[in-house]
PyMOL Python script that loads the backbone (N, CA, C, O; Angstrom):
from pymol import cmd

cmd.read_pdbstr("""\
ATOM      1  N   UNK A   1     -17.790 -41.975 -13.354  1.00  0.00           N
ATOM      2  CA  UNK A   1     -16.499 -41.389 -13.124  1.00  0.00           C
ATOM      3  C   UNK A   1     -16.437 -40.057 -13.869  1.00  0.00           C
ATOM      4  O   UNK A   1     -16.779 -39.884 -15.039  1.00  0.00           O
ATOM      5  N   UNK A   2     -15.837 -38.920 -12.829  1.00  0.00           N
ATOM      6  CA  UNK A   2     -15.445 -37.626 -14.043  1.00  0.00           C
ATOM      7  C   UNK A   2     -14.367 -37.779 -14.615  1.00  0.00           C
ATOM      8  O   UNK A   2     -13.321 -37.970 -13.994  1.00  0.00           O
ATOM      9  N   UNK A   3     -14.436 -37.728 -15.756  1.00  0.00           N
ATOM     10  CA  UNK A   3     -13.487 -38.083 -16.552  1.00  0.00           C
ATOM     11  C   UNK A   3     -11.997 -36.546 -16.542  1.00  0.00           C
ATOM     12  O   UNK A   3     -10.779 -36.397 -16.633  1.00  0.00           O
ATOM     13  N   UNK A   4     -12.941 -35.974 -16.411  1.00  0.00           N
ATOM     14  CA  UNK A   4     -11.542 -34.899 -15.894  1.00  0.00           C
ATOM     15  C   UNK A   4     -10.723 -34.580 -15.041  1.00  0.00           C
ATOM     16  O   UNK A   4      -9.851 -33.722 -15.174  1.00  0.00           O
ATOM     17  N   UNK A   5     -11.028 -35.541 -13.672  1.00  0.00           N
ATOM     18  CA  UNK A   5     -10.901 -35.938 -12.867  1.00  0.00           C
ATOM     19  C   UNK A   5     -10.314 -36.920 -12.109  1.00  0.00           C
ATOM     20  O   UNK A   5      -9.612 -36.821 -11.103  1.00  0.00           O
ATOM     21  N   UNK A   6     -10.894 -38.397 -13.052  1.00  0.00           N
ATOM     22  CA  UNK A   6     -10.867 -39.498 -12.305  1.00  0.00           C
ATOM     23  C   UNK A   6     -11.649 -39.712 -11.184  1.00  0.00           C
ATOM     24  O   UNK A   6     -11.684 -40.899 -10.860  1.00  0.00           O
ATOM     25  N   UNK A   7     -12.433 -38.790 -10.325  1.00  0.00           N
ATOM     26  CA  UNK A   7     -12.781 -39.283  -9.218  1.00  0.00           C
ATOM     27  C   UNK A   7     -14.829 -39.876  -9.545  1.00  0.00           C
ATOM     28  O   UNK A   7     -15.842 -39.508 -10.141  1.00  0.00           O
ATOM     29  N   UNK A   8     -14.339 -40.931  -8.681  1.00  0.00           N
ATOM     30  CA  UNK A   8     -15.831 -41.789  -8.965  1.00  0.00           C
ATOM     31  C   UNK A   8     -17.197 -40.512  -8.616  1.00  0.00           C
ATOM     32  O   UNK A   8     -16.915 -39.687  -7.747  1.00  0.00           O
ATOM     33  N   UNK A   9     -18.014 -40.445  -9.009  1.00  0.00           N
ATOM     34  CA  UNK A   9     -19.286 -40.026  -8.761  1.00  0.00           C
ATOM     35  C   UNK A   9     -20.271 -40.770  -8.585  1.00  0.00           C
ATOM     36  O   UNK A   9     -21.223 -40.023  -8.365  1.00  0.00           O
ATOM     37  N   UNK A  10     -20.554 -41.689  -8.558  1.00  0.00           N
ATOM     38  CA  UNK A  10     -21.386 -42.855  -8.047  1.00  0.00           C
ATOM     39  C   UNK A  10     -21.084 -44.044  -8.141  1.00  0.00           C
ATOM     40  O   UNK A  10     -20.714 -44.402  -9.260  1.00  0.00           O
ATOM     41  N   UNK A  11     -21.126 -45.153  -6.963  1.00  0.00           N
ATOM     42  CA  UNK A  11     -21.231 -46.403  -7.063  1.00  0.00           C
ATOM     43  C   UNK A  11     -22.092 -47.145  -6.653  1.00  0.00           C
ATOM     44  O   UNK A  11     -23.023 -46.517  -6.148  1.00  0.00           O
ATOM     45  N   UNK A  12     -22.277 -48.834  -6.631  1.00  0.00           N
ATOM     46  CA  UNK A  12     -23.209 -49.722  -6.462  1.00  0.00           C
ATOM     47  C   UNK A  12     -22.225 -50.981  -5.777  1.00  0.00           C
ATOM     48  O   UNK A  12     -21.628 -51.701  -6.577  1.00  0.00           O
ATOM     49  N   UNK A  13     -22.101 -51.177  -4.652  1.00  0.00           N
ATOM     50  CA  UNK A  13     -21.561 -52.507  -4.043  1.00  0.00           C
ATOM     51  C   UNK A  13     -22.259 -53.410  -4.272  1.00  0.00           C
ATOM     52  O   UNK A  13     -23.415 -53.417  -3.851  1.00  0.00           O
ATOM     53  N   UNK A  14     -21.809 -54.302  -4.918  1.00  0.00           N
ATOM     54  CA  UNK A  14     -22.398 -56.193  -4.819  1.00  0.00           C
ATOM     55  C   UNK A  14     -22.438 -56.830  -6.013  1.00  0.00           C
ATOM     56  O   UNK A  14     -23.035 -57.893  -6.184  1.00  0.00           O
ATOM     57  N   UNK A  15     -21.654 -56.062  -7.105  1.00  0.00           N
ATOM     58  CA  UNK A  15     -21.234 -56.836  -8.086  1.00  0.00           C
ATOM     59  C   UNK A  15     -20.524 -57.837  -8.449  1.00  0.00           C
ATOM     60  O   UNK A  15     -20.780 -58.724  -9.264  1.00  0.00           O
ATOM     61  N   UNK A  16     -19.556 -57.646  -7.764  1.00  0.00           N
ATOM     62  CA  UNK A  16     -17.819 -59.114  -7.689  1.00  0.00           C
ATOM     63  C   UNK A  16     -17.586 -58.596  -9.423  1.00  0.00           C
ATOM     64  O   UNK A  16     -17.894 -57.585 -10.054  1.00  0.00           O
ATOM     65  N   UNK A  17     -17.066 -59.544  -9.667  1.00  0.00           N
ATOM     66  CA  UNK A  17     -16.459 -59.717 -10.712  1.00  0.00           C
ATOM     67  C   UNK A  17     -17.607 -59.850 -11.967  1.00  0.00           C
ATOM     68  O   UNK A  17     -17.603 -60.640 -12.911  1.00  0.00           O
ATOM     69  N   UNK A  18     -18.524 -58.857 -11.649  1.00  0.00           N
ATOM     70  CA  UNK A  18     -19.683 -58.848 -12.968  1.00  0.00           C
ATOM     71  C   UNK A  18     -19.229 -58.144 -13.863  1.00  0.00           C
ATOM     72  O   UNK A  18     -18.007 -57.998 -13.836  1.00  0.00           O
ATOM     73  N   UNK A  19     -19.985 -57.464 -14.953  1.00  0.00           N
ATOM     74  CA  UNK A  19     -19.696 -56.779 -15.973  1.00  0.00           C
ATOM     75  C   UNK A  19     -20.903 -56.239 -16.268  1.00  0.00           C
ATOM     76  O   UNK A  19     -21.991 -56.730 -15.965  1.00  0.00           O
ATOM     77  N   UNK A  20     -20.640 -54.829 -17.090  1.00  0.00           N
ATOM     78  CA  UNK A  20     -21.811 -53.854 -17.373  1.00  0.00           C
ATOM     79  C   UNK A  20     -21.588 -53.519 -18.901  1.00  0.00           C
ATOM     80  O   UNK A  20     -20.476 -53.538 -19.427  1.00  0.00           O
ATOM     81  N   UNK A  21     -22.719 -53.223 -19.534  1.00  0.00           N
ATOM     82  CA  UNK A  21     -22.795 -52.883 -20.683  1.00  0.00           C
ATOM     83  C   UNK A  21     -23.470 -51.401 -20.640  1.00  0.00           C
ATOM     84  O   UNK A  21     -24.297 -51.097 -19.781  1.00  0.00           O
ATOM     85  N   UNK A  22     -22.954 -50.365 -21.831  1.00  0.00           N
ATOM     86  CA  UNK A  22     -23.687 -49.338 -21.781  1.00  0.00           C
ATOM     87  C   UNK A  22     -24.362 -49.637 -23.228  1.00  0.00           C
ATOM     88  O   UNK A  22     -23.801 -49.939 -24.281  1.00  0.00           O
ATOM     89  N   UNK A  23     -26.261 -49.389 -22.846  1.00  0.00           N
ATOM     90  CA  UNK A  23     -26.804 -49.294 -24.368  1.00  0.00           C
ATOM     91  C   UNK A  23     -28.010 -48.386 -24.154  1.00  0.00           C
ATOM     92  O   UNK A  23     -28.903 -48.400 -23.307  1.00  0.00           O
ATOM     93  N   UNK A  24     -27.816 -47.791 -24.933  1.00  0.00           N
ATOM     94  CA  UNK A  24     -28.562 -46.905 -25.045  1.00  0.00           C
ATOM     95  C   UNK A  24     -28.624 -45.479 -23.822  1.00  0.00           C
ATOM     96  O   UNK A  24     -27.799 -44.591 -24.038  1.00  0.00           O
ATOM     97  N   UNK A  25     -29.541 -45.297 -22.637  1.00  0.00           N
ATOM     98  CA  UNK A  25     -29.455 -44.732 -21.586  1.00  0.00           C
ATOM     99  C   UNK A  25     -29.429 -45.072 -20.604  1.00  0.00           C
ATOM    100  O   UNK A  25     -29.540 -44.263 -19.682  1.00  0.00           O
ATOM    101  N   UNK A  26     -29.265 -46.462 -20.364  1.00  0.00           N
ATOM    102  CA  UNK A  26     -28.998 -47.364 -19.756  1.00  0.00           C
ATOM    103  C   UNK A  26     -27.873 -47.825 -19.590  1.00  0.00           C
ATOM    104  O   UNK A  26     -27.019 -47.577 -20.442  1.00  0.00           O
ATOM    105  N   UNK A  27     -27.529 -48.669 -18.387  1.00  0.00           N
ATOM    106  CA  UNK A  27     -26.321 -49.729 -18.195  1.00  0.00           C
ATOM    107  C   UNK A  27     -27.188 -50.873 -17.516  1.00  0.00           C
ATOM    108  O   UNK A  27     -28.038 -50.992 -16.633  1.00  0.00           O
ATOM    109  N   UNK A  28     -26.448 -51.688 -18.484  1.00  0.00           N
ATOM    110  CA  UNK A  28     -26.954 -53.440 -18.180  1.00  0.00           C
ATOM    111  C   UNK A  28     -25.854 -54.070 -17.419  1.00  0.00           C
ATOM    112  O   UNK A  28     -24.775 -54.344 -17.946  1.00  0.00           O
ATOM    113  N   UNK A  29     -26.163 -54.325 -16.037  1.00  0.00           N
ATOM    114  CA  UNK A  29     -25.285 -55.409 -15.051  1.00  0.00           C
ATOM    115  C   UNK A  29     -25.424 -56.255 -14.681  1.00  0.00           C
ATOM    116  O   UNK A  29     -26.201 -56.431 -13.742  1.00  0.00           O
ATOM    117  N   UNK A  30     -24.574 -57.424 -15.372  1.00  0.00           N
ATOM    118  CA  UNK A  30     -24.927 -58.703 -14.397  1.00  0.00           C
ATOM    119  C   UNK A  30     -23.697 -58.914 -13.546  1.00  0.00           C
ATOM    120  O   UNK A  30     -22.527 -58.738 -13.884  1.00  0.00           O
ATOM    121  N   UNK A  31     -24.383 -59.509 -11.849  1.00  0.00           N
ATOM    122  CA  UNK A  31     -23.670 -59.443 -11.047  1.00  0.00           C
ATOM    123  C   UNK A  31     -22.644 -60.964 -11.285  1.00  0.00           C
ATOM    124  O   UNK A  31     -22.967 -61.770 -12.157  1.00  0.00           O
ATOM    125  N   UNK A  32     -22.104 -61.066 -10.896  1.00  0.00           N
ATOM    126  CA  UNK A  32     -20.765 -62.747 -10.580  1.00  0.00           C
ATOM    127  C   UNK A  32     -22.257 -63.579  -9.694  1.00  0.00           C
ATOM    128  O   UNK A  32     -22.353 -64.803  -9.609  1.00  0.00           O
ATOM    129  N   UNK A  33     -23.031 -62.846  -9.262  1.00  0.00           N
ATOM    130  CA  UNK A  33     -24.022 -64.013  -8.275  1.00  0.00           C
ATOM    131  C   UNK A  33     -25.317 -64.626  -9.450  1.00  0.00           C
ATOM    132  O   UNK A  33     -26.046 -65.596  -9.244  1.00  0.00           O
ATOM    133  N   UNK A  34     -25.316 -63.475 -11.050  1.00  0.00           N
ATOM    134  CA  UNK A  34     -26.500 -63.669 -11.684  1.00  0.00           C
ATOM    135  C   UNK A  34     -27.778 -62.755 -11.697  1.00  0.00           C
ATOM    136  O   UNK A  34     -28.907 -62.913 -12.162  1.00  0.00           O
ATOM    137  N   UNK A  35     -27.237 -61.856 -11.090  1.00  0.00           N
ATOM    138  CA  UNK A  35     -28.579 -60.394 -10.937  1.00  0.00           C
ATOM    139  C   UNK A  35     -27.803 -59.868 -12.228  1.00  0.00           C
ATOM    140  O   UNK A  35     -26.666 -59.464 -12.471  1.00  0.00           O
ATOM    141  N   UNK A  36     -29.221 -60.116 -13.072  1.00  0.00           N
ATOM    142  CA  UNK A  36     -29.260 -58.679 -13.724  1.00  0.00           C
ATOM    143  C   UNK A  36     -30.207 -57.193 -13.435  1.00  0.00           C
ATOM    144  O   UNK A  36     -31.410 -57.248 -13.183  1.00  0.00           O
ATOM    145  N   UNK A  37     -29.554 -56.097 -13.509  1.00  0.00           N
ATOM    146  CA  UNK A  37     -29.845 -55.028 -12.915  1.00  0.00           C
ATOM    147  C   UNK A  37     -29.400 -53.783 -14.091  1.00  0.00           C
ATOM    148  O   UNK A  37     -28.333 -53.661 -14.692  1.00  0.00           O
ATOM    149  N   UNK A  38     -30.385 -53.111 -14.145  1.00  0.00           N
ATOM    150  CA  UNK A  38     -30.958 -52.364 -15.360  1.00  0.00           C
ATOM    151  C   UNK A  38     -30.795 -50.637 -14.354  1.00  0.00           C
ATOM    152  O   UNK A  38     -31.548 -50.429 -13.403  1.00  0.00           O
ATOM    153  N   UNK A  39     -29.818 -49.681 -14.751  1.00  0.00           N
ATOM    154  CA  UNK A  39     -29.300 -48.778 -14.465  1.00  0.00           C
ATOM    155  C   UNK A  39     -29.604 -47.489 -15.624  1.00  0.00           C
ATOM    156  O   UNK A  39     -29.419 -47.316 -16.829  1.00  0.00           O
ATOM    157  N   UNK A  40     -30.196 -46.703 -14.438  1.00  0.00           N
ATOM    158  CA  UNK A  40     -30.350 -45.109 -15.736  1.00  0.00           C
ATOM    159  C   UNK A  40     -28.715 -44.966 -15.860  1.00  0.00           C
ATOM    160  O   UNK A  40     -27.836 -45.287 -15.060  1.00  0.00           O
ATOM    161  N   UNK A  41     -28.641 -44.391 -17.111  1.00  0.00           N
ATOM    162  CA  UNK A  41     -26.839 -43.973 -17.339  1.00  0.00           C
ATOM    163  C   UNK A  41     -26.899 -42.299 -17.179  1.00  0.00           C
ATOM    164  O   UNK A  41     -27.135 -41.369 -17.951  1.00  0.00           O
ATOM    165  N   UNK A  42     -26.624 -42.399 -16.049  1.00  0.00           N
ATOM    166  CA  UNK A  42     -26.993 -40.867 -15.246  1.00  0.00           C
ATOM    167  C   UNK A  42     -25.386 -40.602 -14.060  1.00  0.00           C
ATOM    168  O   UNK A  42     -25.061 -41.079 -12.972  1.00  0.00           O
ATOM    169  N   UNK A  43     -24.663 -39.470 -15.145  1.00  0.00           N
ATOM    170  CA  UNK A  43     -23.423 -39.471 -14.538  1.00  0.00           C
ATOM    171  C   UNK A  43     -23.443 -38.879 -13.090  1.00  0.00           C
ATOM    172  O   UNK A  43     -22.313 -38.928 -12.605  1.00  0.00           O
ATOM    173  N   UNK A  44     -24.390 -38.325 -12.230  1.00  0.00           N
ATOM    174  CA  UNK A  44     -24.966 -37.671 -10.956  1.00  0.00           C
ATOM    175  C   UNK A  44     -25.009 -38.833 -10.112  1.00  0.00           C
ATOM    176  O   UNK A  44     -24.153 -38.837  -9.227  1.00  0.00           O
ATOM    177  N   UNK A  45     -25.834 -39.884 -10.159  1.00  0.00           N
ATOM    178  CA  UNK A  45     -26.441 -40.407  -9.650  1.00  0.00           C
ATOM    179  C   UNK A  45     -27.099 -41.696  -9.585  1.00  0.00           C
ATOM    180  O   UNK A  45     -28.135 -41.772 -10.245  1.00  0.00           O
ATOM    181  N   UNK A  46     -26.665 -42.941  -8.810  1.00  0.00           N
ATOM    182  CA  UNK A  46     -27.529 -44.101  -9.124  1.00  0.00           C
ATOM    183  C   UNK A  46     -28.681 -44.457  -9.072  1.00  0.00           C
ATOM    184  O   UNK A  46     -29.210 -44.655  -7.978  1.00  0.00           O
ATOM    185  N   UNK A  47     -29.242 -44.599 -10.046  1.00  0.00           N
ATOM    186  CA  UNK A  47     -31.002 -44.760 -10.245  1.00  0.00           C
ATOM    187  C   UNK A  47     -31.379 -46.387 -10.941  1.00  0.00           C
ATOM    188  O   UNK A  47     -31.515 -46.619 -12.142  1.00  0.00           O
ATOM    189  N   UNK A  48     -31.449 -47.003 -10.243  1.00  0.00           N
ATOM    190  CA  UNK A  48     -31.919 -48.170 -10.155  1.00  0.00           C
ATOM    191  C   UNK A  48     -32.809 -48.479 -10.845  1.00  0.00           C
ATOM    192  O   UNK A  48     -33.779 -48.234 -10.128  1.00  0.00           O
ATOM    193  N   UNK A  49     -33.371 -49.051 -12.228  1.00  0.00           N
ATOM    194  CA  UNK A  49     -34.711 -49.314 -12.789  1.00  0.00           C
ATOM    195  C   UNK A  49     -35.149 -50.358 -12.173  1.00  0.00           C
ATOM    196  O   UNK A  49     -36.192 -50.157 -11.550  1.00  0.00           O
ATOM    197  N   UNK A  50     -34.639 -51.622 -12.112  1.00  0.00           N
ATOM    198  CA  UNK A  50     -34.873 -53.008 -12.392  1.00  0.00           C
ATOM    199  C   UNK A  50     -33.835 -54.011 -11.663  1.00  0.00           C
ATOM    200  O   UNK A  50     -32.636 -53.744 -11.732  1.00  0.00           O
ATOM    201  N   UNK A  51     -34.174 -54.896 -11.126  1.00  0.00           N
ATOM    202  CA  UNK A  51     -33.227 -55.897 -10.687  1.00  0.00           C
ATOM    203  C   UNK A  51     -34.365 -56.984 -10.647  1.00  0.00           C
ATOM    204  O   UNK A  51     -35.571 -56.952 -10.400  1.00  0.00           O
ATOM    205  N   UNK A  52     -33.175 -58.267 -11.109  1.00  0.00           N
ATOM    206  CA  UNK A  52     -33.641 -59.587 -11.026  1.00  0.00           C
ATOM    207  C   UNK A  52     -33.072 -60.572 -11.095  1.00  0.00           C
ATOM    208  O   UNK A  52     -32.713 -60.719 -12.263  1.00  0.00           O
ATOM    209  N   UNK A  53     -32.604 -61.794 -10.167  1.00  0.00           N
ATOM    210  CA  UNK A  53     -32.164 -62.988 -10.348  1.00  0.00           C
ATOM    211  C   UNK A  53     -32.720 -63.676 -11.926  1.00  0.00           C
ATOM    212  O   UNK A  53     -33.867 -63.811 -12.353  1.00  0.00           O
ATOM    213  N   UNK A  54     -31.067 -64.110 -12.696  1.00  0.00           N
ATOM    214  CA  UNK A  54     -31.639 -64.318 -13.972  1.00  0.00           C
ATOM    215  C   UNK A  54     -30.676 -65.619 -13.942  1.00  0.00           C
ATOM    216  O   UNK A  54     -30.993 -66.281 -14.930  1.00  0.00           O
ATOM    217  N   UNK A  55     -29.874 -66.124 -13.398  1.00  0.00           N
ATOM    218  CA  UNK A  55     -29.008 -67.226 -13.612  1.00  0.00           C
ATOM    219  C   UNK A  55     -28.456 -67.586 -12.219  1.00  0.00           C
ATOM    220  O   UNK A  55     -27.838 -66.886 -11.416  1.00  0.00           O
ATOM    221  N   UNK A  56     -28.910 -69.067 -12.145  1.00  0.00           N
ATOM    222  CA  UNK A  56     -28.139 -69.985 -10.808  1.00  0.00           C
ATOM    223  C   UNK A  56     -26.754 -70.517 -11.157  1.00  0.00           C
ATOM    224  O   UNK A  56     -26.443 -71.287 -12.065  1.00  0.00           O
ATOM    225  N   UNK A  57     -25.736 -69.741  -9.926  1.00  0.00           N
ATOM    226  CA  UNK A  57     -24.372 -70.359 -10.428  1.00  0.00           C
ATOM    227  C   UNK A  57     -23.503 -68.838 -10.555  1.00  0.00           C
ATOM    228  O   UNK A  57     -23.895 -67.689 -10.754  1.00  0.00           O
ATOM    229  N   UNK A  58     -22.545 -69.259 -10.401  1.00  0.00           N
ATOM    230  CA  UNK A  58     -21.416 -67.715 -10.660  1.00  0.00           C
ATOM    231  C   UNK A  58     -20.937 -67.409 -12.253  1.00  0.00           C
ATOM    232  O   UNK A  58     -20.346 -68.140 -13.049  1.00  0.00           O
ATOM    233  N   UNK A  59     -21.282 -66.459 -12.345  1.00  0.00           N
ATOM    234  CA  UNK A  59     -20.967 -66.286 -13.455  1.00  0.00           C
ATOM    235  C   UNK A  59     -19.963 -64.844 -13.494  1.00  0.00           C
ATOM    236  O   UNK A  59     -20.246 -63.856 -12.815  1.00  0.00           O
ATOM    237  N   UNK A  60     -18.912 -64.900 -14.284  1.00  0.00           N
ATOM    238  CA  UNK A  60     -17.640 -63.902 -13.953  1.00  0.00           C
ATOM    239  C   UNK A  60     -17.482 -63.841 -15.219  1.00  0.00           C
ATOM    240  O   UNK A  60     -16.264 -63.738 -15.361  1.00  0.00           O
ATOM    241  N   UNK A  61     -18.125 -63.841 -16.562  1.00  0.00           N
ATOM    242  CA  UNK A  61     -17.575 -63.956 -18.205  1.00  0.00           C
ATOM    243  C   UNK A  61     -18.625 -62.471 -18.569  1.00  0.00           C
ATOM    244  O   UNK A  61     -19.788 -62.205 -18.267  1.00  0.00           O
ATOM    245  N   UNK A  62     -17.599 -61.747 -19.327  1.00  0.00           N
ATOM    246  CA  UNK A  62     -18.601 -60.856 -20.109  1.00  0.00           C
ATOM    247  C   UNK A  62     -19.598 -60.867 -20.345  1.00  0.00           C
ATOM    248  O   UNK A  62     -19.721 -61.855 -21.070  1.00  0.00           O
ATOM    249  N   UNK A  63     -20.841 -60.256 -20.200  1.00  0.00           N
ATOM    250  CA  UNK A  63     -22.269 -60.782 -21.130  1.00  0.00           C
ATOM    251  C   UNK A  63     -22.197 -59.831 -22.696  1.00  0.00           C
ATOM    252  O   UNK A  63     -21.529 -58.871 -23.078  1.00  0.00           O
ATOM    253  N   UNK A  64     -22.904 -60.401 -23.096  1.00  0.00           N
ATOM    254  CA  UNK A  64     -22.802 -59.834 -24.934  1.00  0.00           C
ATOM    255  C   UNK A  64     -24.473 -59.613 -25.208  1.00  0.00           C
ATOM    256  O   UNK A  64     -25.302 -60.261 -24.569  1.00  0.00           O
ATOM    257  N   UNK A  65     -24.802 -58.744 -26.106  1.00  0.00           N
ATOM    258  CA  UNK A  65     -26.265 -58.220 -26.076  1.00  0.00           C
ATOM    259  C   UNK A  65     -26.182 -57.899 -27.481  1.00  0.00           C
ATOM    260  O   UNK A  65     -25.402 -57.018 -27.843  1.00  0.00           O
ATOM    261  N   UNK A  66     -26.995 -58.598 -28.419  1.00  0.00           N
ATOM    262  CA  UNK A  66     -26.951 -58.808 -29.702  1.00  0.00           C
ATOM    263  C   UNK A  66     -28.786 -59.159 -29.934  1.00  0.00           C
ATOM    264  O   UNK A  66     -29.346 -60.113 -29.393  1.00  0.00           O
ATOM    265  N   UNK A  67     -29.473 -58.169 -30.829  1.00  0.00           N
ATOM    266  CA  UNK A  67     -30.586 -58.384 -31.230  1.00  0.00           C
ATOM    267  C   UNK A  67     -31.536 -58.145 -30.449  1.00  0.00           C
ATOM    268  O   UNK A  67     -32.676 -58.516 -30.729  1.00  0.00           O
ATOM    269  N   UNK A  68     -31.226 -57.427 -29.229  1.00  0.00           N
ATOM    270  CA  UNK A  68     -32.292 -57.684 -28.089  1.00  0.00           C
ATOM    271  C   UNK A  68     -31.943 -58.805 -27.478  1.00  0.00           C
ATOM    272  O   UNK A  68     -32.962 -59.467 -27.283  1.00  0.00           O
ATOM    273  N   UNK A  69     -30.915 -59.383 -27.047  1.00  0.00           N
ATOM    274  CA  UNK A  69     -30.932 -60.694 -26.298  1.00  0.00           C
ATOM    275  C   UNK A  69     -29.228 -60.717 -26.042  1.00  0.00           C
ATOM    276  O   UNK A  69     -28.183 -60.670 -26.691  1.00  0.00           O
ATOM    277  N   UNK A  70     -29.720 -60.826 -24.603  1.00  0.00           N
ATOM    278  CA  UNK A  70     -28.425 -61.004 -23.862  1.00  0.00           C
ATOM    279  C   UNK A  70     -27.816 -62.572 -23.498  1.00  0.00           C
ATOM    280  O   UNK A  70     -28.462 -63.452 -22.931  1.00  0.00           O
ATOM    281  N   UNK A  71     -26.981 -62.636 -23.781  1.00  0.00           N
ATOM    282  CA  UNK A  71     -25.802 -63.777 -23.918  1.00  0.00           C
ATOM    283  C   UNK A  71     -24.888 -63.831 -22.510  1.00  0.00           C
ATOM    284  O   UNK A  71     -24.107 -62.884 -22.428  1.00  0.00           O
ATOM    285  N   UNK A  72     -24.862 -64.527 -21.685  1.00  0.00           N
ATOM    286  CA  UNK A  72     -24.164 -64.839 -20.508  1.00  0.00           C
ATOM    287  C   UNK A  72     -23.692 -66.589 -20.299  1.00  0.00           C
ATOM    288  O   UNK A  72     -24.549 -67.471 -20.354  1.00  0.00           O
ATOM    289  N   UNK A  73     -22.799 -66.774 -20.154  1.00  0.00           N
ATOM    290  CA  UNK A  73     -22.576 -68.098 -18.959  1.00  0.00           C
ATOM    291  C   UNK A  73     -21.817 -68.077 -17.507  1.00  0.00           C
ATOM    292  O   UNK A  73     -21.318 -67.141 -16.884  1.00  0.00           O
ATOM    293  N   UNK A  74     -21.923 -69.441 -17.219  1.00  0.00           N
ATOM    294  CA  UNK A  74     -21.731 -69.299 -15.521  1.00  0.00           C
ATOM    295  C   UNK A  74     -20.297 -70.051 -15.977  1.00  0.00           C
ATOM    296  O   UNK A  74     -20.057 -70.616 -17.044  1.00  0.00           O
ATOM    297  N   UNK A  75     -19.424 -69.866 -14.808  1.00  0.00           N
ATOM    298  CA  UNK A  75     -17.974 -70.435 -14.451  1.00  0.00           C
ATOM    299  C   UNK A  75     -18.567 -72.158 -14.699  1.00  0.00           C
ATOM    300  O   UNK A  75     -17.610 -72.839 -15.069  1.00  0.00           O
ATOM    301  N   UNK A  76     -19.495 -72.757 -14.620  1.00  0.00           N
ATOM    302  CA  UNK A  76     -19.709 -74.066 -15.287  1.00  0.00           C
ATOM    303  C   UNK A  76     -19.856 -74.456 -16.572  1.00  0.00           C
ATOM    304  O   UNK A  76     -19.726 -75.572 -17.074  1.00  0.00           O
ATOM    305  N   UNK A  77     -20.229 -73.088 -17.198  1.00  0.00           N
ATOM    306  CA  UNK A  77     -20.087 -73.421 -18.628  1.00  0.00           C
ATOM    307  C   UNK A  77     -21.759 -73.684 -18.926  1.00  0.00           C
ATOM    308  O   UNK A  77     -22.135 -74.416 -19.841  1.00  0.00           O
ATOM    309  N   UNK A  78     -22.645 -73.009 -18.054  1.00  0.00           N
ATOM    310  CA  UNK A  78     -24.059 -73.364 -18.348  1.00  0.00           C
ATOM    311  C   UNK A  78     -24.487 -71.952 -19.561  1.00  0.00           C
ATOM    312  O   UNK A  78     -24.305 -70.854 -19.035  1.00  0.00           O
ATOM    313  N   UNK A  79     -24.906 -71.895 -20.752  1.00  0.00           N
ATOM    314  CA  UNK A  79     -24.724 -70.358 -21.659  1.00  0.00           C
ATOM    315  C   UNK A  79     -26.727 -70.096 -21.064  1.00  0.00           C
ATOM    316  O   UNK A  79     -27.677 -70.847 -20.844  1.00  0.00           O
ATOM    317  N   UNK A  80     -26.512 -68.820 -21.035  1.00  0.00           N
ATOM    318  CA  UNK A  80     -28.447 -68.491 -21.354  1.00  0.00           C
ATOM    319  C   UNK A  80     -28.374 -67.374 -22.197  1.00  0.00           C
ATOM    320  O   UNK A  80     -27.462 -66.573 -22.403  1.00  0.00           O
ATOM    321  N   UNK A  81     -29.931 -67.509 -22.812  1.00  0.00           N
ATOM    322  CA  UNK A  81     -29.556 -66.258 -23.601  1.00  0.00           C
ATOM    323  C   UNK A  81     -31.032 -65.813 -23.229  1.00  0.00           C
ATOM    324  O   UNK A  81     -31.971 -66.597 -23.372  1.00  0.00           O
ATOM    325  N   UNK A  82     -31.214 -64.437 -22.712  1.00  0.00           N
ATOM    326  CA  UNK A  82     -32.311 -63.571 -22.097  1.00  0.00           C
ATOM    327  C   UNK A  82     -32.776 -62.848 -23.173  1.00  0.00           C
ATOM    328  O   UNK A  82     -32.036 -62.191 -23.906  1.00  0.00           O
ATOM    329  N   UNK A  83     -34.165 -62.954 -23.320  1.00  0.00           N
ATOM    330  CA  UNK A  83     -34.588 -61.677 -24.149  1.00  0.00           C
ATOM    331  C   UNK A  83     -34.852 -60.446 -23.870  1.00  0.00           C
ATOM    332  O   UNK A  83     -35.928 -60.606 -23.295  1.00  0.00           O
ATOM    333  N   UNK A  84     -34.654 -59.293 -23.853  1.00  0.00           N
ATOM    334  CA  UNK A  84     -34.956 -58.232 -23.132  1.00  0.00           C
ATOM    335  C   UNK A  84     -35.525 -56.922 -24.398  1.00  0.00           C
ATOM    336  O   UNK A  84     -35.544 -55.692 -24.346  1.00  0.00           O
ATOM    337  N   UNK A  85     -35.815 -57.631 -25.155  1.00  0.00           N
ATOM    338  CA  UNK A  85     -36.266 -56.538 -26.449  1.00  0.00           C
ATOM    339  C   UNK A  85     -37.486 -56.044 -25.966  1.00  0.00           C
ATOM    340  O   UNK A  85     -37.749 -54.890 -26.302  1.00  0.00           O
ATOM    341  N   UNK A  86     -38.365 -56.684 -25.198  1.00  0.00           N
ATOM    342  CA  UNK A  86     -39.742 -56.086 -24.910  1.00  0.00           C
ATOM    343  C   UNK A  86     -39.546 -55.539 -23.561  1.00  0.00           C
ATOM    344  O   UNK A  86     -40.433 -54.987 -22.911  1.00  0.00           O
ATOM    345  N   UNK A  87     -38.231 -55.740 -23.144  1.00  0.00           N
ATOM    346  CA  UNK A  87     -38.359 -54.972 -21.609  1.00  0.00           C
ATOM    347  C   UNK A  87     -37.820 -53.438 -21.042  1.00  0.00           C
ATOM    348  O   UNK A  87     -38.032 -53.102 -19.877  1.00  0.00           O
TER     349      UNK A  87
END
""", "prot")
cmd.dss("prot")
cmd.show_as("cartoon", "prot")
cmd.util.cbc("prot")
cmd.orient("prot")
């Protein structure tokens, strides 16, 4: 988004009710279906690093990223915690 603006400059359909983290130059998204998907943080343009089914089940709760390791659960209440320090 331009912030001077408001008007969007890039999007990505097929999230639902996921959530994104910004760290580092990156944005970390996991979708409501369980894709996590690894985003250059590039205000131009969507650039895609990485995508991958990481959790069966809907998941719609914040994820949290502490130590290198990402923290998610599903609307069942199943928690995982992903390592992504080497990735």
């Amino acid at each position: 988004m331009d912030m001077r603006t408001g008007e969007s400059t890039w999007d990505s359909p097929g999230l639902g009710n996921g959530t994104v983290l910004a760290v580092g130059n990156h944005l970390i998204a996991l979708s409501e279906k369980g894709e996590l998907i690894i985003v250059a943080a590039d205000p131009t343009k969507y650039v895609e690093v990485s995508r991958t089914k990481i959790i069966d089940g809907q998941c719609w709760a914040h994820a949290t990223l502490a130590n290198g390791k990402l923290y998610c659960h599903t609307v069942d209440g199943d928690l995982y915690c992903i390592d992504l320090a080497g990735k």
